[in-house]
Every structure is written in C-alpha cells, then in structure tokens.
C-alpha positions, 0 to 999 in steps of 0.5 A: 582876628587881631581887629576883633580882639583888640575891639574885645580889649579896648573894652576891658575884655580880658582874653584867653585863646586855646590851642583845641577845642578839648585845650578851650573845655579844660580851661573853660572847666577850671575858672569863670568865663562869661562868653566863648567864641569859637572859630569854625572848626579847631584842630579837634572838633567843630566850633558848634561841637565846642559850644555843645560840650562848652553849655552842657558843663556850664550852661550859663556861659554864653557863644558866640561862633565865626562861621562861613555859613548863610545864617538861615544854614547856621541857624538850623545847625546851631539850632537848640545850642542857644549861641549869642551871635554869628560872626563872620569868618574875618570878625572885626571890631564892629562885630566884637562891640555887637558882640559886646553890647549883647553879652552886656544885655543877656548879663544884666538880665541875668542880674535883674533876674537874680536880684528880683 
C-alpha cells in the first residue's frame, strides 16, 4: 500500500489509516471524509460491510474497495453500495491517480449540482 498511499499524498490527499472497520466508522462519524478505501476484510468485518455501514451514516462519502474478486463477482457483490472504484489486492500509484481522477469528477459534479 505504500505505493498507493504515497500516489494519494503526492496529490495533496491527506490520509487517515484505521485499525478495524468499527475503529474507521467511529473516525468516519467524527469529521469530513470525502472517500474511504477499504481493504478486503479488516479484523472485524468485511471491506464491503464497511462501506455499507460507512453510506448508510453518510451517503455522500464516496468507496473505493482493494478486493481479490473478478470484477463481474465484485460487481454482483457490491451491487447497490454504489462503490467508486475496485482496486487490485496490491494497488499502486496508477490505481491511486484513477482513483483520484474519479473522485475529483463525481466532486465536481456534486458542486455543479449544488451550484445550479
């Protein structure tokens, strides 16, 4: 993840890592996140039961999920949970400007929205 993360940081992202899903909710609750990846399973629940706990408490914080899943098999599991990218087990710098680049088009819609 350290090829991901520093792809995240060189973009001005600013990072916050949490020990368990329940530990991420907690900090994810508390102050303003505009994307949560998760990892595939975390030491209390799945990545996918994070970001289904994380959009029902505030649905405008946009996923992203590191799965080992064929992507035809994480879209039927992810199906409805509206998540914004699948990354590969070992994500790298490529995934984390994708990733990136994504995020920045689904936040500037939201702003057009708003402004409109």
């Amino acid at each position: 993840m350290s090829a991901f993360k520093a792809g995240l940081e060189e973009n001005q992202v600013q990072t916050a890592w949490a020990e368990s899903g329940s530990n991420a909710i907690v900090r994810i609750a508390g102050g303003r996140f505009d994307l949560v990846v998760t990892d595939e399973n975390l030491s209390d629940m799945t990545g996918l039961e994070l970001i289904e706990k994380v959009i029902s408490k505030k649905p405008m914080v946009n996923c992203a999920a590191v799965t080992s899943l064929l992507p035809a098999d994480f879209h039927e599991a992810s199906e409805g949970l509206g998540v914004l990218m699948q990354l590969p087990v070992r994500p790298g710098q490529e995934q984390a400007e994708k990733l990136l680049s994504r995020l920045k088009t689904i936040l500037n819609l939201a702003e057009q929205a708003t402004t409109d």
